[in-house]
TIZADO-653044 format. One record per residue (C-alpha): residue number from 1; residue in three letters; x, z, y negated. Coordinates in Angstrom, 2 decimals. Last residue first. Layout:
REC  num  residuo       c1       c3       c2
REC  NUM      ALA        X        Z        Y
...
! end
This chain:
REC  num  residuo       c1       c3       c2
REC  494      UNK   178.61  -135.66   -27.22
REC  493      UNK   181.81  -135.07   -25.66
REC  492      UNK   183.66  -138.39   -24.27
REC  491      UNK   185.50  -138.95   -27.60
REC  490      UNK   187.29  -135.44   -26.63
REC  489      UNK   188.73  -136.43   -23.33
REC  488      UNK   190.66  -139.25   -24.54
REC  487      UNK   191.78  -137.70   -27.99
REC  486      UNK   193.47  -134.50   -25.98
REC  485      UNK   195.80  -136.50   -24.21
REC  484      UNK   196.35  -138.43   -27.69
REC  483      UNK   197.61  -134.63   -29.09
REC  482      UNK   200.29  -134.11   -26.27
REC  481      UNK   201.27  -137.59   -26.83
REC  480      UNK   201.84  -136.89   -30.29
REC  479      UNK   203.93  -133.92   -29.04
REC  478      UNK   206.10  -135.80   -26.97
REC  477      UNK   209.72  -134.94   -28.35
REC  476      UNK   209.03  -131.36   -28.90
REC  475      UNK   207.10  -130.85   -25.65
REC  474      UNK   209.88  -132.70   -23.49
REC  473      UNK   212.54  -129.84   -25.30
REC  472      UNK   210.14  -126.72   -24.42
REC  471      UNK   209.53  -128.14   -20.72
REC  470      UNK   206.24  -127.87   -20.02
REC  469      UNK   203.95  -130.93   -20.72
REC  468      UNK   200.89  -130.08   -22.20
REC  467      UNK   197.73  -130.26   -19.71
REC  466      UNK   194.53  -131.48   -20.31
REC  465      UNK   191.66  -129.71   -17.35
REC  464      UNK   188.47  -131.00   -17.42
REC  463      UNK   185.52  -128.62   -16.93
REC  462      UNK   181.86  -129.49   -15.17
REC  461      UNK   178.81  -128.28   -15.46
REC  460      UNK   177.49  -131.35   -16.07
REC  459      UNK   175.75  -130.27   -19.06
REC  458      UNK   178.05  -127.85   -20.54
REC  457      UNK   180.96  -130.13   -20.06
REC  456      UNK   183.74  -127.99   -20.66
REC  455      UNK   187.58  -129.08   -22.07
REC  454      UNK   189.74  -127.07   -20.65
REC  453      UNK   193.38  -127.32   -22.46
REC  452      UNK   196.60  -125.94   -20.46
REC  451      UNK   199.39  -125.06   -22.53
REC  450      UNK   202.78  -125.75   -21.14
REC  449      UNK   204.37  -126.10   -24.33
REC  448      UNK   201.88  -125.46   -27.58
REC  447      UNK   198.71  -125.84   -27.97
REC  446      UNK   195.79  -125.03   -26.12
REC  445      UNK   191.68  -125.43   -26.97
REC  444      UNK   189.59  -123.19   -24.40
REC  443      UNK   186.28  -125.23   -24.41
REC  442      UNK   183.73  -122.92   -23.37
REC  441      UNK   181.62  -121.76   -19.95
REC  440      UNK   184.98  -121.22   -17.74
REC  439      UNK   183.86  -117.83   -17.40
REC  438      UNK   187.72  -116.66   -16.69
REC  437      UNK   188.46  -118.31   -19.78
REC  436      UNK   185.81  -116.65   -21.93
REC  435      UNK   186.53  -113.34   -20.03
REC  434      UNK   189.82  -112.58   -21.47
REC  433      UNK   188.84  -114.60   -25.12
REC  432      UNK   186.17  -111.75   -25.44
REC  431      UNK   188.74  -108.53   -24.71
REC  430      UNK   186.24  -105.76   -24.11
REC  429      UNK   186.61  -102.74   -26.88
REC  428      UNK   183.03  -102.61   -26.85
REC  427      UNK   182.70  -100.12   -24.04
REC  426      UNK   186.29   -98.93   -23.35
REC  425      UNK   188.36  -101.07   -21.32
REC  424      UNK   189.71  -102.18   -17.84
REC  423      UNK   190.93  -105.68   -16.40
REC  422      UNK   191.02  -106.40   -13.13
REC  421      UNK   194.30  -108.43   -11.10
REC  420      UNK   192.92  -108.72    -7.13
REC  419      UNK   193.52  -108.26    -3.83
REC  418      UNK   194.64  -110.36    -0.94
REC  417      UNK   198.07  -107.43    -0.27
REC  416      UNK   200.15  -108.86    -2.55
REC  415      UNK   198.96  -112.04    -4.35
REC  414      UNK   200.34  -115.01    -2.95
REC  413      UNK   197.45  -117.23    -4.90
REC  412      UNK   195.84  -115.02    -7.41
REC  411      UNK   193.08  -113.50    -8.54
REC  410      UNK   190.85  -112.86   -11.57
REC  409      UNK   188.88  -109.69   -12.64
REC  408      UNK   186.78  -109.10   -15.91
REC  407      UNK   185.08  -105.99   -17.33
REC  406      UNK   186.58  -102.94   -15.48
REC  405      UNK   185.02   -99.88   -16.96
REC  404      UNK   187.17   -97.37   -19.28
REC  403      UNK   186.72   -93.68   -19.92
REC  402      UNK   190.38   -93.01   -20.33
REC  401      UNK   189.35   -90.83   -16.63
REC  400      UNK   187.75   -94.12   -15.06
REC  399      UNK   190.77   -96.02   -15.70
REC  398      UNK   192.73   -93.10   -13.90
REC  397      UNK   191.16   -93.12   -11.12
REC  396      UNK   191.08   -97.05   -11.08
REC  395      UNK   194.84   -97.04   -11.44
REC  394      UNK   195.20   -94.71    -8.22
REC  393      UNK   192.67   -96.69    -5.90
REC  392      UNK   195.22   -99.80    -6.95
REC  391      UNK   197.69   -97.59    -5.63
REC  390      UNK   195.79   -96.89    -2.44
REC  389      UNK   195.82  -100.63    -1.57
REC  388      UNK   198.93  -101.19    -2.41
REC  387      UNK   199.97   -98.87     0.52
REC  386      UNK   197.12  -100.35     2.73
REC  385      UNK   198.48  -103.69     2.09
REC  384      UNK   202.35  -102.74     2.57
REC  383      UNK   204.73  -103.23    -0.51
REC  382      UNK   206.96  -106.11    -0.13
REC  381      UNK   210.50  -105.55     0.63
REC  380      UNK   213.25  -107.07    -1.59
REC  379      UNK   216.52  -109.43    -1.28
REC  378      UNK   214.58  -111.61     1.49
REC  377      UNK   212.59  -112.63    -1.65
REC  376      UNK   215.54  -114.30    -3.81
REC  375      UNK   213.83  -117.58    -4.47
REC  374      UNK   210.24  -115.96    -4.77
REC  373      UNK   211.54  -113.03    -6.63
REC  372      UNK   213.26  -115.25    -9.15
REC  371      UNK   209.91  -116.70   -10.05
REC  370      UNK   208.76  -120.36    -9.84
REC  369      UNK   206.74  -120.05    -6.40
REC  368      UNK   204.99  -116.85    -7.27
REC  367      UNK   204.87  -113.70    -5.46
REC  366      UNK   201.83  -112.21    -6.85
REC  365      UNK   201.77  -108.36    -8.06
REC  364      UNK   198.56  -106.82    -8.34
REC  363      UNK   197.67  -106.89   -11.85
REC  362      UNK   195.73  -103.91   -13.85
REC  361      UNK   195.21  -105.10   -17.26
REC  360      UNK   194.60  -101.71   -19.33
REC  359      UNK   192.24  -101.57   -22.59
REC  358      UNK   191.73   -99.09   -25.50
REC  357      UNK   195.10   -97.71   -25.02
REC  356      UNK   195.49   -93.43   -24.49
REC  355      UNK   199.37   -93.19   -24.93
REC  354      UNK   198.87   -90.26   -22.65
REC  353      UNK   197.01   -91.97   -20.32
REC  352      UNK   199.78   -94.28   -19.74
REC  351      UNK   202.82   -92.15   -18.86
REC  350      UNK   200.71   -90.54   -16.28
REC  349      UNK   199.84   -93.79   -15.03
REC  348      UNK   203.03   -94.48   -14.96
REC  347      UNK   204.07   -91.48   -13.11
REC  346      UNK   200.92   -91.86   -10.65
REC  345      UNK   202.20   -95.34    -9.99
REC  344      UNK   205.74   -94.47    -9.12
REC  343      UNK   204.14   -92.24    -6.90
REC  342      UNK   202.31   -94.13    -5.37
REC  341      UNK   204.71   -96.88    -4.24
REC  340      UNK   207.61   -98.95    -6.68
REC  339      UNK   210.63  -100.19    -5.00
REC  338      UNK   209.56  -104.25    -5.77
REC  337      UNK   206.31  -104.53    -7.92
REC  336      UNK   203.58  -103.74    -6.13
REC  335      UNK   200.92  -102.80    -9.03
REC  334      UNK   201.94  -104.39   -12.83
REC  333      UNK   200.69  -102.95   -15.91
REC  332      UNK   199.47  -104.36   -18.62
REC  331      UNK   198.46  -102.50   -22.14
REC  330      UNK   195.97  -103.54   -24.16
REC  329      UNK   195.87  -102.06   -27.60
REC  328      UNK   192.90  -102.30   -30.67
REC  327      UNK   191.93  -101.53   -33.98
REC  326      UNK   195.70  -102.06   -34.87
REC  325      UNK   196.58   -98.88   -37.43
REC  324      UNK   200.16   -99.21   -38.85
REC  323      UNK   200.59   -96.02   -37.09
REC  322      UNK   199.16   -97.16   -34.03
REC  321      UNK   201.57  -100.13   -33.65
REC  320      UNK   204.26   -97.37   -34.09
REC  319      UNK   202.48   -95.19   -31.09
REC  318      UNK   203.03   -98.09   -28.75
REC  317      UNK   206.54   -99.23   -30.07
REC  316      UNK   208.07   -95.70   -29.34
REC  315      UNK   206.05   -95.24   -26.11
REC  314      UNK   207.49   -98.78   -25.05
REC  313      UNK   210.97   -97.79   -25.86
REC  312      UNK   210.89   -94.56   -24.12
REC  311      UNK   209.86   -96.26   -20.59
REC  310      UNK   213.35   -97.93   -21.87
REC  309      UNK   213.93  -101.34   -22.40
REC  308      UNK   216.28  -104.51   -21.13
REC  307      UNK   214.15  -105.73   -18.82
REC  306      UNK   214.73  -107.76   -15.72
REC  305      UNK   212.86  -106.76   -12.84
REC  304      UNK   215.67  -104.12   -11.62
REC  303      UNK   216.25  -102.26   -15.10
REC  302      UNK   212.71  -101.83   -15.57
REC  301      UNK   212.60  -100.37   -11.94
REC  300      UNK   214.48   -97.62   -12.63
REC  299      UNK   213.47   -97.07   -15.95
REC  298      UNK   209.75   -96.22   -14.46
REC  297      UNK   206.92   -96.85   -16.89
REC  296      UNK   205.66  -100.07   -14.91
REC  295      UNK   204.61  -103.07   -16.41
REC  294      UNK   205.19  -102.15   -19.81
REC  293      UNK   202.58  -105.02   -22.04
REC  292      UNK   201.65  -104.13   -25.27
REC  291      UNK   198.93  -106.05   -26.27
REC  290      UNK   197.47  -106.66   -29.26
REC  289      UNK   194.21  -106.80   -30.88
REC  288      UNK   193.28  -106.46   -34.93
REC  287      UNK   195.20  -109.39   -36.54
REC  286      UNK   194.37  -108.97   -40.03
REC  285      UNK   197.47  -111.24   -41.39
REC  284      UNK   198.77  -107.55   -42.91
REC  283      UNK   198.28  -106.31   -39.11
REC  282      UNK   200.62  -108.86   -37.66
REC  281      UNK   203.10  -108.44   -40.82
REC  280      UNK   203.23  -105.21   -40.57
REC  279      UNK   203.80  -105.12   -36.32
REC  278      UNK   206.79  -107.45   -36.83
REC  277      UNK   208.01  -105.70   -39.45
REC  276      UNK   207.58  -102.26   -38.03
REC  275      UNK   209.66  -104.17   -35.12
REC  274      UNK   208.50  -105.07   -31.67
REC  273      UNK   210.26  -107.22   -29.39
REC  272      UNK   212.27  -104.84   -26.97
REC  271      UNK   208.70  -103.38   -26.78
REC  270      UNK   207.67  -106.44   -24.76
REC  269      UNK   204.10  -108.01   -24.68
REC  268      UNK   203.25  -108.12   -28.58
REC  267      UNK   200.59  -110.46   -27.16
REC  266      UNK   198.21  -111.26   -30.31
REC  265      UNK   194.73  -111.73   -30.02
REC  264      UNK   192.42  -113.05   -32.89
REC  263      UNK   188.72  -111.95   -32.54
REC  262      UNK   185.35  -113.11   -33.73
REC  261      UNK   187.24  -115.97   -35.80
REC  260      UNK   184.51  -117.25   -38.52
REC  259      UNK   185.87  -115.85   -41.54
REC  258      UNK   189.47  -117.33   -41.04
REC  257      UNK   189.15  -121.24   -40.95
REC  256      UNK   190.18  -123.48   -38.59
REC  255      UNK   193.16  -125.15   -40.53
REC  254      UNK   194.39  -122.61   -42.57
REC  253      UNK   193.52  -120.04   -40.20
REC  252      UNK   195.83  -121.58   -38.01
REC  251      UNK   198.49  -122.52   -40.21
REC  250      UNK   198.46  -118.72   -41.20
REC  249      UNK   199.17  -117.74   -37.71
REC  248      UNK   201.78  -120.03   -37.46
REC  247      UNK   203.67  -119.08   -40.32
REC  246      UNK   203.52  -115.67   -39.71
REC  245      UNK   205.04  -116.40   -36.41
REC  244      UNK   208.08  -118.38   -37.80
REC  243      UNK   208.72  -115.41   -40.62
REC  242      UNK   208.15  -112.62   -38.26
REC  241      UNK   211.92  -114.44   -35.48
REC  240      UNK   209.84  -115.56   -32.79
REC  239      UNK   210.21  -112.40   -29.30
REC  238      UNK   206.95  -111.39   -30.71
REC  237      UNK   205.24  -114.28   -29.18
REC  236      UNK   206.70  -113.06   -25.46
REC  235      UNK   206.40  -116.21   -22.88
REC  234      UNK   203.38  -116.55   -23.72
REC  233      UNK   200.50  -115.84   -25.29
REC  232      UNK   198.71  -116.72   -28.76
REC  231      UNK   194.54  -116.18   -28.05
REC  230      UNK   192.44  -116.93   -30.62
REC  229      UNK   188.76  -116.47   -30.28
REC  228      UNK   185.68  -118.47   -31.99
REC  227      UNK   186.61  -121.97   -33.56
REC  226      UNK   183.70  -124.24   -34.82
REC  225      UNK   182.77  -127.49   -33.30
REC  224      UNK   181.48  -129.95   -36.07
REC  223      UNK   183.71  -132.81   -35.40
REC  222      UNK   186.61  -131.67   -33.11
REC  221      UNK   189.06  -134.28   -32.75
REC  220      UNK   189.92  -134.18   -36.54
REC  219      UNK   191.20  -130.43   -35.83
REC  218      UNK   193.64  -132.04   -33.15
REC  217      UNK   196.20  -132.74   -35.33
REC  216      UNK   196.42  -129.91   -37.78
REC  215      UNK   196.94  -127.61   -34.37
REC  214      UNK   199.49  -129.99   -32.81
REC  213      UNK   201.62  -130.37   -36.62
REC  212      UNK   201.48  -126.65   -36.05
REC  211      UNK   203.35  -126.70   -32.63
REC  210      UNK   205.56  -129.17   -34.00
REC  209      UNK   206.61  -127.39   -36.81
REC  208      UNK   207.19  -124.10   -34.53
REC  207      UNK   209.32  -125.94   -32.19
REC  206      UNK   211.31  -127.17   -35.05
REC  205      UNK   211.81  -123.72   -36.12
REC  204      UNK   212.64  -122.11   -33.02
REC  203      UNK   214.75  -125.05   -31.26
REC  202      UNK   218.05  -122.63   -32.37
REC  201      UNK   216.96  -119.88   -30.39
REC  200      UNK   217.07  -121.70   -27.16
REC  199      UNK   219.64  -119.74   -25.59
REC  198      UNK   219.17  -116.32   -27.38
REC  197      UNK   215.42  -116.72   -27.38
REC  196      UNK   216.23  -116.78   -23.16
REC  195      UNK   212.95  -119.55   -22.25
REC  194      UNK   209.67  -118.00   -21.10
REC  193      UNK   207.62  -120.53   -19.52
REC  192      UNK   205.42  -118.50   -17.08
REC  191      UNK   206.69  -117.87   -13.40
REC  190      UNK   207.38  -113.93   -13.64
REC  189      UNK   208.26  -112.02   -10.73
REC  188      UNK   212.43  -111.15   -11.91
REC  187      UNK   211.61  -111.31   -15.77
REC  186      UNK   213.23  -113.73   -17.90
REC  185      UNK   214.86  -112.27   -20.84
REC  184      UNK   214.48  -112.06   -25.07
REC  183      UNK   211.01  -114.19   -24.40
REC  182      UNK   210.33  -117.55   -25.78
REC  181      UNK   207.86  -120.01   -24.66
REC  180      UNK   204.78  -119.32   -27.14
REC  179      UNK   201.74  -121.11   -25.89
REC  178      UNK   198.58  -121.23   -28.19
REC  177      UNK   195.23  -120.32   -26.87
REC  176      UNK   192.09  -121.56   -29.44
REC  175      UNK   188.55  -120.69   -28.04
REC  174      UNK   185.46  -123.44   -29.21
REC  173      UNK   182.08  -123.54   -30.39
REC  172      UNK   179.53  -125.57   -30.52
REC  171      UNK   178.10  -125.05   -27.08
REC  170      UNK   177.53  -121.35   -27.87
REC  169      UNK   177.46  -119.16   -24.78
REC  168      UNK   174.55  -116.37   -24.31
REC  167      UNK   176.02  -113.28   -24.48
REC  166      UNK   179.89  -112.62   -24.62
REC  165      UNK   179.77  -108.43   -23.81
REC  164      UNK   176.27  -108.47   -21.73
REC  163      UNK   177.13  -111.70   -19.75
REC  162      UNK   180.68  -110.37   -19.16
REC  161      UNK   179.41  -106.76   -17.85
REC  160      UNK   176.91  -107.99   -15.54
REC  159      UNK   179.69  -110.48   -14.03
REC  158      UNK   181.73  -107.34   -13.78
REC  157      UNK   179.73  -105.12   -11.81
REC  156      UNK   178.72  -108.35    -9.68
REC  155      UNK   182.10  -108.45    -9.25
REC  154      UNK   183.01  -104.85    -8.25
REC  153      UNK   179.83  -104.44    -6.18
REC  152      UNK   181.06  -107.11    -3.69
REC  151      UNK   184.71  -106.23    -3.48
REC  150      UNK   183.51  -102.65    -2.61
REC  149      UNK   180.84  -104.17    -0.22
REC  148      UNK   183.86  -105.59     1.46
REC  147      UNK   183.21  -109.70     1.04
REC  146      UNK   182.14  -111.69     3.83
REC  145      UNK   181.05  -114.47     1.91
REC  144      UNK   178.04  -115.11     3.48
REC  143      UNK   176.88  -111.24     4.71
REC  142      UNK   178.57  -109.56     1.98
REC  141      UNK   178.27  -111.73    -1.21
REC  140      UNK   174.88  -113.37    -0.28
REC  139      UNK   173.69  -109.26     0.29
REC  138      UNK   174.93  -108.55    -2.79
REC  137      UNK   173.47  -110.85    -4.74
REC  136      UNK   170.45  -110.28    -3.15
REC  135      UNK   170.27  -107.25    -4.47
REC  134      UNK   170.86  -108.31    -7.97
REC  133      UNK   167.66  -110.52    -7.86
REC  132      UNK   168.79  -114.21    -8.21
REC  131      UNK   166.93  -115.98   -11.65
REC  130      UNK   168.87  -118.46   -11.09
REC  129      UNK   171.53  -117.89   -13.72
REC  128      UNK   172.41  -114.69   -12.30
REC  127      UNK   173.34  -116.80    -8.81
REC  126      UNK   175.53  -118.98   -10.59
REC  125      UNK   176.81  -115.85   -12.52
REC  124      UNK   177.56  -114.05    -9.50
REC  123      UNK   179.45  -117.26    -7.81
REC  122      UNK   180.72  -117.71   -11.06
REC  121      UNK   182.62  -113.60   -10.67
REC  120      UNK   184.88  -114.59    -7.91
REC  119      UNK   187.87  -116.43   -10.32
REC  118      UNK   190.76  -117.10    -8.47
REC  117      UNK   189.50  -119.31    -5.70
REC  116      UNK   189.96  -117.75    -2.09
REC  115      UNK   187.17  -116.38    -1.33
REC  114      UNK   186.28  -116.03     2.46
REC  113      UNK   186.07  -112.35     2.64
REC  112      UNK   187.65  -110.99    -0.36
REC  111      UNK   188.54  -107.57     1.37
REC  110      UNK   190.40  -109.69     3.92
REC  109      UNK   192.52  -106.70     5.79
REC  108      UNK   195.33  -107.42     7.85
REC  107      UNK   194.91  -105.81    11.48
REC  106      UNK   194.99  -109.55    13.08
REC  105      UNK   193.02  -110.80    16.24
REC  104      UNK   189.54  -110.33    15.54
REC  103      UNK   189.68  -111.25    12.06
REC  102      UNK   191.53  -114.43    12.45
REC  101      UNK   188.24  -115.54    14.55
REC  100      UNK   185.71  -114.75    12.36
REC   99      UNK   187.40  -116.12     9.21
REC   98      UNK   188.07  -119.38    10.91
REC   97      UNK   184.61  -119.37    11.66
REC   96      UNK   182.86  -118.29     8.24
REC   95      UNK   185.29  -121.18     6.60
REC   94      UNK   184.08  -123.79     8.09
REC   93      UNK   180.64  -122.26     7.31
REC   92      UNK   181.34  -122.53     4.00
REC   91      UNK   182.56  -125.99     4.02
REC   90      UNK   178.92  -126.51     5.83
REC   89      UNK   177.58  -125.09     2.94
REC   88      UNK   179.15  -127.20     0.24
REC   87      UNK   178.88  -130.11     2.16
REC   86      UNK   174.95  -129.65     2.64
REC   85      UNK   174.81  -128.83    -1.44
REC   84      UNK   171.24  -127.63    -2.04
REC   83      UNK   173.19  -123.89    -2.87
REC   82      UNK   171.04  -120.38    -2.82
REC   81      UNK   173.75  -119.08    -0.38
REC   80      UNK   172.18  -118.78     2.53
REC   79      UNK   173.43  -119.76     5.51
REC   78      UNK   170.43  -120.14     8.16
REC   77      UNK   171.23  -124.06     8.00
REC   76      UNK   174.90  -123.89     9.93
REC   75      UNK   173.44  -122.61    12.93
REC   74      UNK   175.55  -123.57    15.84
REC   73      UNK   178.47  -121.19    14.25
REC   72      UNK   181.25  -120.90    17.52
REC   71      UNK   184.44  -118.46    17.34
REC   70      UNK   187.50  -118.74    19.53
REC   69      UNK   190.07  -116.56    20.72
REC   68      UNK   193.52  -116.17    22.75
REC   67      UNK   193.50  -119.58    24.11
REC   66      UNK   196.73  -119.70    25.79
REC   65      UNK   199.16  -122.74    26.07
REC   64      UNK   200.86  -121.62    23.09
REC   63      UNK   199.46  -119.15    21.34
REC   62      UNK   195.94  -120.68    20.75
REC   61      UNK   193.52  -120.09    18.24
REC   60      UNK   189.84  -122.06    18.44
REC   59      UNK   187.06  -122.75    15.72
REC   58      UNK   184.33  -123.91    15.96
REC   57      UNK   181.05  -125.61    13.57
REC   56      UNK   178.43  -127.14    15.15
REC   55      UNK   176.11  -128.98    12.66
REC   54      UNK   172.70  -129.87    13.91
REC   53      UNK   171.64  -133.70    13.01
REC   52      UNK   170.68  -134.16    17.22
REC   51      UNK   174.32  -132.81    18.00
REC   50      UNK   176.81  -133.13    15.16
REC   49      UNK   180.32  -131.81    15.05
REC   48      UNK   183.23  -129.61    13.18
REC   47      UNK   186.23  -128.61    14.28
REC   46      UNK   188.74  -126.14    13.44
REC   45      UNK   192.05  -125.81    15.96
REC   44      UNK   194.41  -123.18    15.33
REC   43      UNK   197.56  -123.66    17.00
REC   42      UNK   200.59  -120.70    17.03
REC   41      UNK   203.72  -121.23    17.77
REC   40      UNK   205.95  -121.72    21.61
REC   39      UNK   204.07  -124.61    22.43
REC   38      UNK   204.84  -126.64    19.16
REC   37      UNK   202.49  -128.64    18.13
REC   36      UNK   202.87  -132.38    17.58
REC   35      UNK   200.65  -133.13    21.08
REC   34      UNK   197.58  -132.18    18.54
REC   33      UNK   197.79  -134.87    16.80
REC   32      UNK   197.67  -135.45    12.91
REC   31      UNK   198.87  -131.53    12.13
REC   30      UNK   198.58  -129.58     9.59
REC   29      UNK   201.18  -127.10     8.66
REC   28      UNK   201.30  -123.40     7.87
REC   27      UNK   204.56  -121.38     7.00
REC   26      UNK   204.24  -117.57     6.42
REC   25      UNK   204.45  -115.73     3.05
REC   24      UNK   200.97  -114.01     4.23
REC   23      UNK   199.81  -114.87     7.25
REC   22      UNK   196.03  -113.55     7.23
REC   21      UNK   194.89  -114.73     3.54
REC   20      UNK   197.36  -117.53     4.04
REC   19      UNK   194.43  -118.77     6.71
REC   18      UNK   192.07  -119.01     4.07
REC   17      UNK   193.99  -120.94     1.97
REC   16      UNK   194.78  -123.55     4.93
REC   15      UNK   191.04  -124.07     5.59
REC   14      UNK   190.52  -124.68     1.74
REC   13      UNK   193.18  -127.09     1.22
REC   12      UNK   192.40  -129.42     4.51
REC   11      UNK   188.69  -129.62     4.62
REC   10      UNK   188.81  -132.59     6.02
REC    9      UNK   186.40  -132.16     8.73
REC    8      UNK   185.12  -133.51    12.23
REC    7      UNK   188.63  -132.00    13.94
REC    6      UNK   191.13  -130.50    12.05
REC    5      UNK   194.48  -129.31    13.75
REC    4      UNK   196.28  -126.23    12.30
REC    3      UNK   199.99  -125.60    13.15
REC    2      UNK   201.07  -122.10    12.19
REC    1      UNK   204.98  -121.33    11.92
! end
């Protein structure tokens, strides 16, 4: 257990984000008093204070009685992070201290510095979009944020990459992601809605109608917004019977239109799911992207996460998707996962490069509060930070030799090792909707159970978050709800 007292400051969720960075999987609370701590645990005491208008920021670790180290910032104004915001910076420098100090005492690498938000790359394109020379991007990343200068040339890398590939963002227009919650099994890390099809197979077709009477509905909010990506996730889309899928996409362009659509995404996700039929009918409704999603190419650990495939069975369904001729493939892979080290990796990376996709999602694995592996984690051993860290060296590698660049990143909370999820592709094979919602510049539109809808305020920059409810039979019953939800926020756009 680690107690934290604040002093000066309330900066309760960020302080105790950072500190997870250190103590991984490892209790934190924050304490009221400072006579609540327990002698025998660790106390980390953050303060902040005010001498003649000059911020003092400190920090202090005890074990026990015993302060083992402490870490003072008197000069709060030299940070430079291009930001007018006082609370922003002294948050910052809040954060600076704490880092300061846990770094001295622990071996556990923070290659992300300070950062704890999922999505690094808006600090770049804040910066980008004042006119901030790429040099001293790097040197606000390094020296402010404390990132590794591999961390720090790996976002701006990317943040170049999305402005290039999306251009200049149309206020107009709008992304579509709708929420399948089916898949044929629940995988052991996974924390998305993905109800058993063979359980719930029988709230298929009214989930469907009400999922399209969602997408009819809300077309009156827009006014004279036009649609630019679709994105339908899940869960496992494929895992719908053709005809119920087919019918959704076709609702879609029905009610958006088809001509104006940039690029329509479709997860095929699990090979157990894909059928000539289902792949036909996909390409026949001029979907060009999928994704076909493995995880890891060894049958060994297939078997223990959940899946009923073989590394066969994705090979099979990979080179019949490019028989019927998609114009493009992701596949996802999946770095940590429980039994799996570098050699595991090489072999699916071997696998992999074979198949020769157009794009690879990279994910380190994240141990996530709704998953089996969370509930059942004493079961497994996690895979060592340096150890990940070299396998994540491996997927680059080969990245690099399928002649792909990474061109967007996001992170996670509990994510193995404080790393990161990046996704790779050939020059103009980037997926658009992937770094639309990691850019957080457009309205992402979502339907469908559990689908989150972020409405952006250009202006403000600001974005407000609409969620669905989650639970498939709550969604069914409350879909007009759903759709009101999304009535509020829109009447406030101009």
């Amino acid at each position: 257990m680690i107690f934290v007292y604040l002093e000066g400051h309330d900066f309760r969720y960020e302080v105790k984000e950072l500190i997870k960075v250190f103590y991984f999987n490892t209790d934190i609370e924050i304490i009221e008093n400072k006579a609540f701590f327990d002698k025998q645990s660790f106390l980390i005491v953050s303060s902040l204070s005010y001498t003649e208008n000059k911020a003092i920021v400190n920090t202090k670790v005890f074990r026990g009685k015993e302060l083992i180290v402490s870490d003072t910032i008197d000069e709060v104004t030299e940070i430079d992070i291009k930001e007018n915001n006082k609370n922003k910076v002294t948050k910052l420098a809040v954060k600076q201290s704490i880092f300061n100090a846990l770094t001295e005492i622990n071996s556990i690498k923070a290659p992300w510095g300070v950062l704890t938000g999922i999505r690094p790359t808006k600090i770049v394109h804040d910066l980008l979009d004042k006119g901030i020379e790429k040099n001293e991007i790097m040197n606000i990343l390094i020296k402010e944020y404390r990132l590794h200068e591999d961390k720090a040339n790996l976002t701006l890398d990317i943040a170049l990459v999305e402005k290039k590939v999306i251009g200049k963002i149309d206020d107009n227009k709008f992304s579509l992601y709708v929420n399948i919650p089916f898949c044929p099994t629940r995988c052991l890390y996974c924390s998305f809605l993905s109800n058993p099809i063979g359980k719930y197979g029988d709230l298929v077709d009214i989930y469907t109608d009400k999922l399209i009477y969602e997408v009819h509905s809300i077309k009156a909010l827009l006014k004279n917004k036009t649609i630019d990506t679709v994105y339908i996730g899940g869960g496992t889309p494929t895992s719908l019977p053709v005809k119920s899928l087919e019918k959704i996409i076709k609702n879609i362009y029905e009610t958006f239109g088809k001509d104006c659509i940039r690029e329509f995404t479709v997860e095929a996700g699990r090979p157990d799911t894909i059928t000539e039929d289902m792949l036909l009918m996909l390409h026949d409704n001029d979907i060009k992207r999928i994704s076909i999603n493995p995880q890891t190419m060894c049958e060994k650990t297939l078997s223990l996460i959940g899946r009923n495939h073989t590394p066969q069975d994705i090979i099979d369904a990979y080179r019949l998707a490019k028989d019927v001729g998609f114009e493009t493939i992701n596949m996802d892979i999946i770095v940590g996962l429980p039994g799996e080290g570098p050699e595991e990796i090489k072999a699916t990376m071997n696998e992999i490069i074979k198949l020769n996709p157009d794009n690879l999602t990279v994910h380190t694995m994240a141990i996530k509060r709704a998953s089996k592996l969370k509930k059942s984690l004493g079961e497994y051993s996690l895979t060592a930070q340096n150890t990940i860290e070299e396998m994540l060296g491996i997927t680059r590698s080969y990245s690099e030799r399928m002649d792909m660049h990474p061109y967007y990143m996001y992170r996670q909370k509990q994510i193995l090792g404080n790393f990161e999820n990046v996704g790779y592709s050939r020059i103009g094979r980037e997926c658009i909707y992937n770094i639309l919602i990691m850019e957080e510049k457009q309205t992402i539109l979502a339907v469908g159970a559990g689908g989150v809808t972020k409405i952006c305020y250009p202006k403000e920059n600001r974005i407000e978050r609409v969620p669905n409810v989650k639970d498939l039979k709550e969604y069914i019953n409350r879909v007009e709800e759903m759709i009101q939800r999304k009535e509020y926020y829109f009447k406030t756009l101009t």
